[in-house]
Each structure stands twice: as C-alpha cells, then as structure tokens.
SESE-474614 format. One record per residue: residue number from 1; residue in one letter; x, y, z of N, C-alpha, C in turn. Coordinates in nm, 4 decimals. Layout:
<atoms>
ATOM   pos   code        n.u        n.v        n.w       ca.u       ca.v       ca.w        c.u        c.v        c.w
ATOM   NUM      A          X          Y          Z          X          Y          Z          X          Y          Z
...
</atoms>
This chain:
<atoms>
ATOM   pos   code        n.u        n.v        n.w       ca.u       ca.v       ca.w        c.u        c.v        c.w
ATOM     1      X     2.2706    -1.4510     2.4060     2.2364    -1.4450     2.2646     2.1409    -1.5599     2.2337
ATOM     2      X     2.0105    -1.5271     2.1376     1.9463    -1.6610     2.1121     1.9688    -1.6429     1.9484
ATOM     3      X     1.9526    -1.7777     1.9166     1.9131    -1.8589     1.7821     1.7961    -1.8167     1.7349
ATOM     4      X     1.7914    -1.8740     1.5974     1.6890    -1.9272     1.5414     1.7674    -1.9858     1.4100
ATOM     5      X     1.7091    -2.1638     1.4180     1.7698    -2.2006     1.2616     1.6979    -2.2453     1.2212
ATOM     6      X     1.6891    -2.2764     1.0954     1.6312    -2.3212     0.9804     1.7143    -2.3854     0.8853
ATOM     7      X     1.6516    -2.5094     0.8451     1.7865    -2.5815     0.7750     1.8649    -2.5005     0.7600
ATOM     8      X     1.9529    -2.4234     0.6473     2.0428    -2.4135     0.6644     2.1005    -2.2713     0.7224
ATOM     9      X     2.0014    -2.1766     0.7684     1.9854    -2.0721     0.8006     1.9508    -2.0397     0.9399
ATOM    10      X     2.0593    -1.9773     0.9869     2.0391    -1.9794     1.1320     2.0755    -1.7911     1.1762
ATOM    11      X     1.9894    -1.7330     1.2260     1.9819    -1.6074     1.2765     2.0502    -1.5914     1.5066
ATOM    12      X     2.1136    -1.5160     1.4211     2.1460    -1.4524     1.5842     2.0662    -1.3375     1.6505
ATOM    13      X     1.9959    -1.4013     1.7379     2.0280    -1.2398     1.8181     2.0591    -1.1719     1.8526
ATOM    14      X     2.1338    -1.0711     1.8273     2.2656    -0.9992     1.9111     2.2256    -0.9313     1.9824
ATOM    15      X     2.0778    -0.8237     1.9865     2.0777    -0.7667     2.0953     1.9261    -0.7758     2.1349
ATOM    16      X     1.9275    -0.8160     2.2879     1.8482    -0.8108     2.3670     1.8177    -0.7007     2.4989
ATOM    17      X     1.7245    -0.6704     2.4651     1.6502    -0.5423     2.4954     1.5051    -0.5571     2.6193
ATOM    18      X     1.5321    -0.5332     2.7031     1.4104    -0.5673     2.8320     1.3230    -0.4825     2.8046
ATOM    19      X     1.1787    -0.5237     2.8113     1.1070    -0.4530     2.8083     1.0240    -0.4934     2.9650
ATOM    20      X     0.8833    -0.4094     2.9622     0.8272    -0.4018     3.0811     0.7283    -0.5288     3.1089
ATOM    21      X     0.7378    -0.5887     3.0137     0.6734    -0.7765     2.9948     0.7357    -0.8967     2.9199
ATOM    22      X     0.8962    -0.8426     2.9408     0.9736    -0.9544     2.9056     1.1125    -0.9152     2.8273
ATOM    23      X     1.1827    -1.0055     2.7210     1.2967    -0.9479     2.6651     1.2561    -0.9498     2.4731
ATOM    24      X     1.2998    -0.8850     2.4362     1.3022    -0.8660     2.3147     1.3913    -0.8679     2.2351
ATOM    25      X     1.4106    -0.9722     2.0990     1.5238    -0.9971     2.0501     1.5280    -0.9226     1.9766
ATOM    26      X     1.6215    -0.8923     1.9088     1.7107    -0.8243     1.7614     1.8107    -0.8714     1.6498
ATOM    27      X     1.8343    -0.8095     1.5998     1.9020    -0.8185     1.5062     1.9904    -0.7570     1.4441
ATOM    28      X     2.1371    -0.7220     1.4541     2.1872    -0.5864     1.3996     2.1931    -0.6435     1.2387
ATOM    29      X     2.1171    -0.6249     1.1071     2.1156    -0.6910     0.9823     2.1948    -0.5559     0.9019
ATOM    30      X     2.2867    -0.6296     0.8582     2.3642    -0.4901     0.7306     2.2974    -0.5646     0.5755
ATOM    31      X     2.2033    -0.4751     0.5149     2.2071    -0.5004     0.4087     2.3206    -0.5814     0.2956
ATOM    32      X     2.2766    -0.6522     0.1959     2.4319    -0.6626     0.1293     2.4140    -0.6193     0.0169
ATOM    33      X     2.2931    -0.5355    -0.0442     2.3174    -0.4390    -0.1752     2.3677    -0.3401    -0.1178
ATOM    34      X     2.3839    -0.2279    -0.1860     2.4917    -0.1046    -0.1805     2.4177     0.0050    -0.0851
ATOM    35      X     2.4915     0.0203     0.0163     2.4586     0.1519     0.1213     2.4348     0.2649     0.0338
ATOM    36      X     2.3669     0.3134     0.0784     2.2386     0.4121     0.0298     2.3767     0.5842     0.0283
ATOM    37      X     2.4579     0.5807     0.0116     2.5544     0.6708     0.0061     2.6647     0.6692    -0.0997
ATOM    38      X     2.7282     0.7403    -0.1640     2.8278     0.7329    -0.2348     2.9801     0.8156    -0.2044
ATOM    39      X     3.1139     0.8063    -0.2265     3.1695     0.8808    -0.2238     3.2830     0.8882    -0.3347
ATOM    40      X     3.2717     0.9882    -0.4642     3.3272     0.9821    -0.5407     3.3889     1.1331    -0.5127
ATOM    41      X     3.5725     1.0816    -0.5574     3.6083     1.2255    -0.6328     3.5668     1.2994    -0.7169
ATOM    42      X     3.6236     1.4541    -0.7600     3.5717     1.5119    -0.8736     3.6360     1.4433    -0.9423
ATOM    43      X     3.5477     1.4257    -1.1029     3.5905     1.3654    -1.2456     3.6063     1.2518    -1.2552
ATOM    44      X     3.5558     1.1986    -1.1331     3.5242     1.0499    -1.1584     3.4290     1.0014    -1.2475
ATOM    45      X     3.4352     0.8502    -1.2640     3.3501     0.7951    -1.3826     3.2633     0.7413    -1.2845
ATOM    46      X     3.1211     0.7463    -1.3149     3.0431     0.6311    -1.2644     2.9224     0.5954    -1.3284
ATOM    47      X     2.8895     0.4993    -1.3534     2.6960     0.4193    -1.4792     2.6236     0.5082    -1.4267
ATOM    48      X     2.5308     0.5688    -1.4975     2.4291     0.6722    -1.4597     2.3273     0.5616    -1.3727
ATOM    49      X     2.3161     0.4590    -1.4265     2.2119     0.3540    -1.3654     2.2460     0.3261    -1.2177
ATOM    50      X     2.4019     0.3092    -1.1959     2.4498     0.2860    -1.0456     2.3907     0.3726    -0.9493
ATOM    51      X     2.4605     0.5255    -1.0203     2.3730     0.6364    -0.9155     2.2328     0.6422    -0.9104
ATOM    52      X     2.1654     0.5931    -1.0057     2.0122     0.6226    -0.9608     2.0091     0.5189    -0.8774
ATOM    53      X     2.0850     0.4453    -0.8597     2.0243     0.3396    -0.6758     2.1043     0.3944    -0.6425
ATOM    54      X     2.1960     0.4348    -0.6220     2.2643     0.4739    -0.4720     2.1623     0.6124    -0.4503
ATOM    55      X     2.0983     0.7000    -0.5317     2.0838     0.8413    -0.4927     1.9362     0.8168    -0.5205
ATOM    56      X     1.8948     0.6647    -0.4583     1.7302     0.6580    -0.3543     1.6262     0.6625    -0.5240
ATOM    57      X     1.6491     0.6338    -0.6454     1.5797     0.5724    -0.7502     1.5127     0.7374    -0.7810
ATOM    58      X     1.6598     0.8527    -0.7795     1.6136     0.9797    -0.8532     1.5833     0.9718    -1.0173
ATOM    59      X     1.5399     1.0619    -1.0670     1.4577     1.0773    -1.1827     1.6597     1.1163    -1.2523
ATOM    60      X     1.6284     1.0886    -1.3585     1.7652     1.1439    -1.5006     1.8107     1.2412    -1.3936
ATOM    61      X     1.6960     1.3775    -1.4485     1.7388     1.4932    -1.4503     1.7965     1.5069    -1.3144
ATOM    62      X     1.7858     1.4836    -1.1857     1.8066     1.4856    -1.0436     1.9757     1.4291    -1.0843
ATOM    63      X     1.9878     1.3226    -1.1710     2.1209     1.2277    -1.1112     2.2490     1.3397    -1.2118
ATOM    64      X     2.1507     1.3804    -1.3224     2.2576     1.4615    -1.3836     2.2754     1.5971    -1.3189
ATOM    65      X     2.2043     1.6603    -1.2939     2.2395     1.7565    -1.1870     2.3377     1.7252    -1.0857
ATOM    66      X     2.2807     1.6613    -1.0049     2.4017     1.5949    -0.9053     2.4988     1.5778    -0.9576
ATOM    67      X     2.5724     1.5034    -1.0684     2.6815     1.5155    -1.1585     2.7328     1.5633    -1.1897
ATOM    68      X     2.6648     1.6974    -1.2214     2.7227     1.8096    -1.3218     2.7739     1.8746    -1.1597
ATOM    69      X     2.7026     1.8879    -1.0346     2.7307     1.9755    -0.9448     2.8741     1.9394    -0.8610
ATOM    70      X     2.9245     1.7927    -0.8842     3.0175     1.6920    -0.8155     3.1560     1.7281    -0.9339
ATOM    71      X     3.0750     1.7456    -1.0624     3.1624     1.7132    -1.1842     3.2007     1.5389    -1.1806
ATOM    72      X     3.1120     1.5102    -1.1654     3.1339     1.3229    -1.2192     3.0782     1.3317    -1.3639
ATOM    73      X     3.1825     1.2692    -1.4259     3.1133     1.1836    -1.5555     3.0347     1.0706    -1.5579
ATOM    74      X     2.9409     1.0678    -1.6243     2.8849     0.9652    -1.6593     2.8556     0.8697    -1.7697
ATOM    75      X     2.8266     0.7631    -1.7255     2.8582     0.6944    -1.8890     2.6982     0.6141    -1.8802
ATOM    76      X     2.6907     0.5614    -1.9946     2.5657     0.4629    -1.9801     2.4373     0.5351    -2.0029
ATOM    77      X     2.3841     0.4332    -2.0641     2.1929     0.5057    -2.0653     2.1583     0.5082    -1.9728
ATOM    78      X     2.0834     0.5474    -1.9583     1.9712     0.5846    -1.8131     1.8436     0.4761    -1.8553
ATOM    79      X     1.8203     0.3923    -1.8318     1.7170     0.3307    -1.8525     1.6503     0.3058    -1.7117
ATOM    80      X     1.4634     0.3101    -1.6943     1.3547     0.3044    -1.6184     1.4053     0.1812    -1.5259
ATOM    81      X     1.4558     0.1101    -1.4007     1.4223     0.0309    -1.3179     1.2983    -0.0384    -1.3063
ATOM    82      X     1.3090    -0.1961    -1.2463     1.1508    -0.2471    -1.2322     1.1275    -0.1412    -1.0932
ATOM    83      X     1.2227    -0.1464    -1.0162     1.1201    -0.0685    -0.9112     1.0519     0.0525    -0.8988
ATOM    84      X     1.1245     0.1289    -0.9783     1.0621     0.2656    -1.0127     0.9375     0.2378    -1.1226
ATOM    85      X     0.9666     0.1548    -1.2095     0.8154     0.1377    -1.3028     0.7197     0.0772    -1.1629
ATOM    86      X     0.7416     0.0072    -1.0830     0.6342    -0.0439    -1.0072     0.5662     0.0925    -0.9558
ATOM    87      X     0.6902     0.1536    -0.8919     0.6202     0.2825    -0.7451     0.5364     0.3590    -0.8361
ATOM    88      X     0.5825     0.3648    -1.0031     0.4599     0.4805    -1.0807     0.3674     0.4007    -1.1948
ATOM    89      X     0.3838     0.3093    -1.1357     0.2203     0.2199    -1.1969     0.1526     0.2626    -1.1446
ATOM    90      X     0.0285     0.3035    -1.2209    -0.0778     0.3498    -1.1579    -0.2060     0.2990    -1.2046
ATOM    91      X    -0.3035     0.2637    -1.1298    -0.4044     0.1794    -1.2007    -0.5491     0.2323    -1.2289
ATOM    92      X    -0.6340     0.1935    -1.3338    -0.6731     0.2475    -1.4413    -0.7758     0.3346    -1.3263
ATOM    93      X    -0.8376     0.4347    -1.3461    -0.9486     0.4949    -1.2848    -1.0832     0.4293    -1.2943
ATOM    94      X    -1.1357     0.4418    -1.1930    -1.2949     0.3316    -1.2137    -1.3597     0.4566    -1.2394
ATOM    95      X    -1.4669     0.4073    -1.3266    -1.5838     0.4751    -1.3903    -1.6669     0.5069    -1.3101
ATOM    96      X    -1.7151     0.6224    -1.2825    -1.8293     0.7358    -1.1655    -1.9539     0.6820    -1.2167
ATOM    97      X    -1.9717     0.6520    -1.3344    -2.0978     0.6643    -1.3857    -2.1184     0.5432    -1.4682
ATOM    98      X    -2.2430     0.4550    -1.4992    -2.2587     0.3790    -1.5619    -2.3648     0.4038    -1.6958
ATOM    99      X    -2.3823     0.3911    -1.8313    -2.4367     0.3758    -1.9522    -2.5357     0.3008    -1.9190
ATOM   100      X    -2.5475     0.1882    -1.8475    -2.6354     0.0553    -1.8241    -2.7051     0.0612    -1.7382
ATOM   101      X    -2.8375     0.0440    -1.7096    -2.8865    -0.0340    -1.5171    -2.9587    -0.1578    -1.5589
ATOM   102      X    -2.9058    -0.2226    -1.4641    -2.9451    -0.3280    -1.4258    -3.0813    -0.3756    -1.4186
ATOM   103      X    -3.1784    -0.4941    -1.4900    -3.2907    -0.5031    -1.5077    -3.3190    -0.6560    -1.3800
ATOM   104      X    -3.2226    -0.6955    -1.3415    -3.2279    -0.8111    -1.2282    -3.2212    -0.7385    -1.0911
ATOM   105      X    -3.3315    -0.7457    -0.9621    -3.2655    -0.6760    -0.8573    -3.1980    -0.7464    -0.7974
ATOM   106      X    -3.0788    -0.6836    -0.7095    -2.9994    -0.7465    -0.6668    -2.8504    -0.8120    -0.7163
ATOM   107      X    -2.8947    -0.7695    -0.8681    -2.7764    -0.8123    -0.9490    -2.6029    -0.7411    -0.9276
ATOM   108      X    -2.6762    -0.5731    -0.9565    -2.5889    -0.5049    -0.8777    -2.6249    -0.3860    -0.8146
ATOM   109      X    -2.5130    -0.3886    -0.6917    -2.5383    -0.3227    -0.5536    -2.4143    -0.2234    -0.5769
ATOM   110      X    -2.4649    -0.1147    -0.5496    -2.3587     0.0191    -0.5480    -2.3166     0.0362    -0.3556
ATOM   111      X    -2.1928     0.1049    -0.3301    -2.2172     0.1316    -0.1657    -2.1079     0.2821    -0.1695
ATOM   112      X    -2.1273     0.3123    -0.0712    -2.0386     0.4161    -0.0343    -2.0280     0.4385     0.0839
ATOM   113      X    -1.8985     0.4734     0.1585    -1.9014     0.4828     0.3212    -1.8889     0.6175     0.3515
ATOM   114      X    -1.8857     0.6938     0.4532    -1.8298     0.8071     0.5122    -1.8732     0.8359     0.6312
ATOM   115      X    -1.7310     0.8878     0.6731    -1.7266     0.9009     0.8326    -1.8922     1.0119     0.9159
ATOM   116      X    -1.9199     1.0143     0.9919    -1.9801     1.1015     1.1040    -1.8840     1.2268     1.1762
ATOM   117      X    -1.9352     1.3093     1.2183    -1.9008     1.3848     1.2752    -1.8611     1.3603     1.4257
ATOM   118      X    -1.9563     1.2797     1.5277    -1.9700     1.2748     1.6301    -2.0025     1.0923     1.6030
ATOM   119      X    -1.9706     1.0099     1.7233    -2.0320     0.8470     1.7233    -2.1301     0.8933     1.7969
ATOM   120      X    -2.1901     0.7062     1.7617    -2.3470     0.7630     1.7594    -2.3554     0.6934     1.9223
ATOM   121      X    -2.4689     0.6866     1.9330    -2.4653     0.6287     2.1390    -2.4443     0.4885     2.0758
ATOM   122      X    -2.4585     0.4098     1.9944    -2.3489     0.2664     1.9724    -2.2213     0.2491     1.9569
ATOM   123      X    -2.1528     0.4154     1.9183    -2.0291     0.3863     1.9123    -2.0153     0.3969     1.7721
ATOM   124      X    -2.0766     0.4258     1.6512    -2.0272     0.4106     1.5442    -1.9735     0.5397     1.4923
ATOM   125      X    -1.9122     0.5213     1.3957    -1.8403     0.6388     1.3463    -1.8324     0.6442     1.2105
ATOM   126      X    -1.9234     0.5281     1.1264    -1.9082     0.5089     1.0242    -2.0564     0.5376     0.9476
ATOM   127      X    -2.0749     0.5551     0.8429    -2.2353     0.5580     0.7808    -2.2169     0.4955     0.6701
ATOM   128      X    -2.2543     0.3788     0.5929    -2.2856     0.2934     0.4830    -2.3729     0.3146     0.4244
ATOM   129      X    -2.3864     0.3036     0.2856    -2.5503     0.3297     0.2099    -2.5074     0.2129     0.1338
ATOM   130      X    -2.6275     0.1463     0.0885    -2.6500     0.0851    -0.0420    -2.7175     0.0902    -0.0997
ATOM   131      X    -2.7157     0.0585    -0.2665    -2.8537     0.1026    -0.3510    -2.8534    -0.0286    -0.4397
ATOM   132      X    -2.9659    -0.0113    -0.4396    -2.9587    -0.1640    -0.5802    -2.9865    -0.0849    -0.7127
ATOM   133      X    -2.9199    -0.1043    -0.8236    -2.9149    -0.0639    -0.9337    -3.0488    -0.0589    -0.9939
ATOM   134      X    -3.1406    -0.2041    -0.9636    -3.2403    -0.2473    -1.0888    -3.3967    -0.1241    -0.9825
ATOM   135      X    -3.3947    -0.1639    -0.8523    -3.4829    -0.0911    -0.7822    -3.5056     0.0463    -0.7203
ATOM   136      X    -3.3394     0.0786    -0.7256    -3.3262     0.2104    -0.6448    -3.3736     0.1786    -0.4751
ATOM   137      X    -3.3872     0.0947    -0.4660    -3.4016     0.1381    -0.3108    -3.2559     0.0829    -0.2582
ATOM   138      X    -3.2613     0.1655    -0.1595    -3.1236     0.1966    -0.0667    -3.1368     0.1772     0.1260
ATOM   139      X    -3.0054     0.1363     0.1570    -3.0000     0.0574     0.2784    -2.9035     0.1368     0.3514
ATOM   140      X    -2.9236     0.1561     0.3988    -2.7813     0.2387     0.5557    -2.7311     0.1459     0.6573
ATOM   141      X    -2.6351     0.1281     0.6427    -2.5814     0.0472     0.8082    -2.4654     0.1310     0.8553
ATOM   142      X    -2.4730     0.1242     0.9805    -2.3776     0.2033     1.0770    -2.2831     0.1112     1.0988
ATOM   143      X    -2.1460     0.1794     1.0950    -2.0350     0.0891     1.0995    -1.9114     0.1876     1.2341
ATOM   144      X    -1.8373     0.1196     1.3092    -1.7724     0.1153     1.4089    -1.6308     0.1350     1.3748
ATOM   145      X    -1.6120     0.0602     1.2654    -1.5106     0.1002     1.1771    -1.4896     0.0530     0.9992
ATOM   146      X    -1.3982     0.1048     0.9444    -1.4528     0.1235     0.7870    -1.4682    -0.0630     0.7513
ATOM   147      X    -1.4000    -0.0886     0.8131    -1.3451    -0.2325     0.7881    -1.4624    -0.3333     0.8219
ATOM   148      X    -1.5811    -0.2676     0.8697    -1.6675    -0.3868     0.9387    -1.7496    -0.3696     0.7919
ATOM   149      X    -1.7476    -0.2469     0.6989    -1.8752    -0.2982     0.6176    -1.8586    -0.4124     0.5120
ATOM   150      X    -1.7639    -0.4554     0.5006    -1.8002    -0.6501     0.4357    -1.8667    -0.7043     0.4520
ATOM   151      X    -1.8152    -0.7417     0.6120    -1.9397    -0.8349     0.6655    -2.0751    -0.7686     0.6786
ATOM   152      X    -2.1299    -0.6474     0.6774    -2.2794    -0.6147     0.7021    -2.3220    -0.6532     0.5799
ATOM   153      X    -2.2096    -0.5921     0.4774    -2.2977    -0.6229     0.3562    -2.3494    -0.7440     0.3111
ATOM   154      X    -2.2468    -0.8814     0.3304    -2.2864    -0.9872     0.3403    -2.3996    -1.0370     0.4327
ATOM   155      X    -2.4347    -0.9621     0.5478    -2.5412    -0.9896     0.5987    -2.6489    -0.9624     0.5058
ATOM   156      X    -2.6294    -0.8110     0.4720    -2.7716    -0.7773     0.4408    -2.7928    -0.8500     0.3005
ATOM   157      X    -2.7086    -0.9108     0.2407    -2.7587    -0.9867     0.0726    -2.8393    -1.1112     0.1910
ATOM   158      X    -2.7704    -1.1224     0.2239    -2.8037    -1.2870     0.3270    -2.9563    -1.2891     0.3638
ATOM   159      X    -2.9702    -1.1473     0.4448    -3.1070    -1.1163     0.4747    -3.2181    -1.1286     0.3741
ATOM   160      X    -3.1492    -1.0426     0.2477    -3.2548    -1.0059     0.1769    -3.3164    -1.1382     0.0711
ATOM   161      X    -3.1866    -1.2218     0.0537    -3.2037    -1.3622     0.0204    -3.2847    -1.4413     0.0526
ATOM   162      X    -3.3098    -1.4318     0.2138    -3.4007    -1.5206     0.2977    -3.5157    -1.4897     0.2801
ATOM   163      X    -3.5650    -1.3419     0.2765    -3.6819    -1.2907     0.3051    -3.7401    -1.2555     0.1017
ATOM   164      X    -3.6732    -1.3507     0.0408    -3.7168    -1.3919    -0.1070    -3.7327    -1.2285    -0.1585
ATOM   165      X    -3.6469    -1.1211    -0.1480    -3.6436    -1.0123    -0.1839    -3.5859    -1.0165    -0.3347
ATOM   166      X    -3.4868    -1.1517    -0.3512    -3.4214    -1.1363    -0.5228    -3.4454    -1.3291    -0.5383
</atoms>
C-alpha cells in the first residue's frame, strides 16, 4: 500500500494494479453525499428537493411521476438547485452580423476555421480565413489541428505589423 500526505490529509492506496510500464495506484473513494439510489416503502414521506438529488437532478414533473408511481408522498417546494441552474445556463448568442465596419485596418479581424476533406501533402486538415473588417482583404492559413490557429494568427498580426501594413 502507498501514501500520500499532506498536512493533515493523508490518502491510501489500496489498490495497486501492474501495468505493462510499471504499477499504478488507486483509490477505492466512497463518496460521502448520498448514493445516487433510494429505497423507500409505499406511502412513505420524503422532501421533493431530497429526491431530485437522489433521482440524478430530474425536472418536478419526472420526481412527481416517480412518486405518484411508488405512491410516496411528498412534502416541500420544489425549488431550482445551483447545479441544475448552472447545467441550463446558457450563454447569450453572438451576433452573425455587424451594423458597423471598421474605418482603422487591422482594428478588427473576423476568422473562421473548417475542416478539409482529405490533408494536404503537409499534413493539414484544417483551413483558416481571415478578413480585416476596414479592407476586406482576407488571409488563409492551413492548420494541422483546430488548436494551432492562435498562434498563426498571432503570427500573421506580427507579420503584418512589421511589414507597416497597420
């Protein structure tokens, strides 16, 4: 069995597991909020709020169904959870289209990515455009994966910086 402590917190490993480049520790961890299960008699009482965590953060109508189908009573409001307001926050839609263009070039830069069909003989699989708002002219870089176009883009302001383009 190995350790790990931390002032006052010290973890066991209980199970160790071989793999094909060494051993691998574990952990058997039991949660200590409430197992994801319930077991009530019929006509039992239980907070409508309890069952919506035990029965995985269902909607009202789901927990009263279930209720009515068990015959549990319920007591209590049903009021929204932070975690369920988090999972259906949803954030505002960005605007397709702009009212304004830009009279500075370089001020602002539009981009859009999308995949290829086939990579190209470099290997890319990605296609980048950019446009500058104030000029309309537009830039393509080939990308390898979606994640590399940051840094091109920062190249190409970099470039276009040098070569006194804005």
């Amino acid at each position: 069995m190995m350790t790990l402590t931390k002032e006052r917190v010290t973890i066991k490993f209980d199970r160790i597991f071989k793999t094909s480049k060494g051993l691998l520790g574990a952990v058997h961890a039991v949660p200590k909020a409430e197992i994801a299960g319930v077991s009530l008699e019929e006509g039992k009482t239980v907070d409508i709020n309890k069952l919506h965590r035990i029965l995985g953060h269902a909607t009202e109508e789901t927990i009263r169904e279930t209720a009515k189908f068990y015959k549990w009573k319920l007591i209590g409001k049903f009021t929204a959870c932070d975690a369920c307001r988090i999972a259906n926050a949803r954030q505002k839609d960005v605007a397709k289209t702009t009212n304004t263009k830009s009279t500075v070039p370089g001020e602002r830069l539009m981009f859009d990515i999308s995949s290829v069909s086939a990579k190209s003989y470099g290997g890319n699989k990605y296609w980048g455009i950019v446009v500058d708002d104030c000029t309309d002219k537009v830039w393509t870089v080939l990308l390898k994966k979606k994640s590399d176009l940051g840094s091109k883009l920062v190249t190409l302001i970099k470039t276009l910086k040098g070569l006194g383009r804005w």
